[in-house]
C-alpha positions, 0 to 999 in steps of 0.5 A: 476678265480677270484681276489686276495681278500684275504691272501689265494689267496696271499698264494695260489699265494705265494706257486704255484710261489716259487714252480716254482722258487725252480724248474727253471733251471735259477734262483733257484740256488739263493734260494738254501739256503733259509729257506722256511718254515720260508721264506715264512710266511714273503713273504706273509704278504709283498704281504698281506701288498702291495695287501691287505693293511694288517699290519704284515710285517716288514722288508727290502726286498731289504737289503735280496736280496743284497748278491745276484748274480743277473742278469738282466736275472734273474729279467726278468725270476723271473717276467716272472715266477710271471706274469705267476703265477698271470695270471694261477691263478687269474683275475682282478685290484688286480692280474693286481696290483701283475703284476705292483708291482712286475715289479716296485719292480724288478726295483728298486731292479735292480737300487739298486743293479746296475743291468741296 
Protein backbone atom coordinates (compact mmCIF):
# COMPACT_ATOMS: atom_id res chain seq x y z
CA UNK A 1 0.00 0.00 0.00
CA UNK A 2 1.13 3.42 -0.55
CA UNK A 3 0.19 7.32 0.66
CA UNK A 4 -2.57 9.35 -0.69
CA UNK A 5 -0.26 11.34 -3.07
CA UNK A 6 -2.52 12.16 -5.75
CA UNK A 7 -6.36 12.77 -7.05
CA UNK A 8 -6.50 9.25 -8.25
CA UNK A 9 -5.77 7.99 -4.86
CA UNK A 10 -8.35 10.37 -3.26
CA UNK A 11 -11.01 9.28 -6.20
CA UNK A 12 -9.83 5.77 -5.54
CA UNK A 13 -10.66 6.30 -1.71
CA UNK A 14 -13.38 8.72 -2.69
CA UNK A 15 -15.48 5.80 -4.61
CA UNK A 16 -14.49 2.33 -2.35
CA UNK A 17 -16.14 4.42 0.85
CA UNK A 18 -19.14 5.99 -0.64
CA UNK A 19 -19.54 2.58 -2.38
CA UNK A 20 -19.82 1.58 1.34
CA UNK A 21 -21.72 3.96 2.71
CA UNK A 22 -24.59 3.56 -0.34
CA UNK A 23 -24.67 -0.06 0.99
CA UNK A 24 -24.56 -0.08 5.06
CA UNK A 25 -27.81 -1.15 6.62
CA UNK A 26 -27.08 2.10 9.13
CA UNK A 27 -26.31 5.34 7.25
CA UNK A 28 -27.51 4.86 3.70
CA UNK A 29 -30.97 6.00 4.02
CA UNK A 30 -29.44 9.35 4.23
CA UNK A 31 -27.93 9.30 0.78
CA UNK A 32 -30.67 7.82 -0.76
CA UNK A 33 -31.57 10.72 -2.61
CA UNK A 34 -28.26 12.13 -3.53
CA UNK A 35 -27.20 12.69 -7.20
CA UNK A 36 -23.72 10.73 -7.17
CA UNK A 37 -22.36 11.32 -10.38
CA UNK A 38 -22.65 14.89 -10.07
CA UNK A 39 -22.11 14.56 -5.91
CA UNK A 40 -18.98 13.01 -6.12
CA UNK A 41 -16.75 15.21 -8.41
CA UNK A 42 -17.44 18.17 -5.76
CA UNK A 43 -16.37 15.30 -2.95
CA UNK A 44 -13.26 14.85 -4.28
CA UNK A 45 -11.99 18.24 -5.30
CA UNK A 46 -12.91 18.97 -1.33
CA UNK A 47 -10.55 16.02 -0.01
CA UNK A 48 -7.90 17.22 -3.24
CA UNK A 49 -8.27 20.61 -1.65
CA UNK A 50 -7.60 19.51 2.48
CA UNK A 51 -5.02 16.53 1.29
CA UNK A 52 -3.36 17.74 -1.36
CA UNK A 53 -3.78 21.35 -1.37
CA UNK A 54 -5.36 21.73 -4.81
CA UNK A 55 -7.75 24.33 -5.66
CA UNK A 56 -11.09 23.59 -7.10
CA UNK A 57 -13.45 23.23 -4.45
CA UNK A 58 -15.77 25.82 -3.53
CA UNK A 59 -18.79 25.31 -1.44
CA UNK A 60 -20.21 24.58 2.25
CA UNK A 61 -19.89 21.33 3.13
CA UNK A 62 -21.90 21.65 6.28
CA UNK A 63 -24.81 24.04 4.85
CA UNK A 64 -25.40 20.37 2.54
CA UNK A 65 -25.71 18.20 5.35
CA UNK A 66 -28.12 20.40 7.84
CA UNK A 67 -31.20 18.88 6.22
CA UNK A 68 -30.09 15.85 7.43
CA UNK A 69 -31.18 13.44 10.40
CA UNK A 70 -28.57 12.72 11.64
CA UNK A 71 -27.11 11.01 14.81
CA UNK A 72 -24.35 10.74 16.95
CA UNK A 73 -24.64 6.62 15.65
CA UNK A 74 -24.42 7.76 12.19
CA UNK A 75 -21.29 10.25 12.36
CA UNK A 76 -19.60 7.10 14.69
CA UNK A 77 -20.50 4.69 11.78
CA UNK A 78 -19.62 7.22 8.58
CA UNK A 79 -16.04 7.47 10.54
CA UNK A 80 -15.81 3.82 11.29
CA UNK A 81 -16.69 3.49 7.56
CA UNK A 82 -13.88 6.15 6.35
CA UNK A 83 -11.31 4.94 8.58
CA UNK A 84 -11.74 1.52 7.33
CA UNK A 85 -11.49 2.62 3.90
CA UNK A 86 -8.06 4.73 4.27
CA UNK A 87 -6.65 1.79 6.34
CA UNK A 88 -7.99 -1.21 3.48
CA UNK A 89 -6.41 1.10 0.82
CA UNK A 90 -3.32 3.32 1.78
CA UNK A 91 -0.54 4.05 4.55
CA UNK A 92 1.15 7.01 5.59
CA UNK A 93 1.12 10.93 6.96
CA UNK A 94 -1.31 11.71 4.14
CA UNK A 95 -3.87 8.67 4.99
CA UNK A 96 -3.39 9.16 8.65
CA UNK A 97 -3.99 13.11 7.98
CA UNK A 98 -7.67 11.77 5.92
CA UNK A 99 -8.19 9.97 9.48
CA UNK A 100 -7.61 13.01 11.59
CA UNK A 101 -9.43 15.44 9.24
CA UNK A 102 -12.21 13.37 8.75
CA UNK A 103 -12.84 12.82 12.64
CA UNK A 104 -12.36 16.88 13.30
CA UNK A 105 -14.83 17.65 10.61
CA UNK A 106 -17.37 14.98 11.75
CA UNK A 107 -16.91 17.02 14.98
CA UNK A 108 -17.58 20.04 14.03
CA UNK A 109 -20.51 18.96 11.94
CA UNK A 110 -21.89 17.48 15.33
CA UNK A 111 -21.45 20.66 17.28
CA UNK A 112 -23.03 22.39 14.39
CA UNK A 113 -25.70 20.68 14.10
CA UNK A 114 -26.30 20.16 17.91
CA UNK A 115 -25.55 16.57 17.81
CA UNK A 116 -23.18 15.92 21.16
Amino acid sequence: MHDISTREDVTMLIDKFYTQVRSDDIIAKHFEHVDWPQHTPNIINFWCMILLGESGYSGQPLAHHLHLDLTRQDFDRWLFLFNKTVNENSSGSKAQEAIQRAASIAGVFQHRMSIL
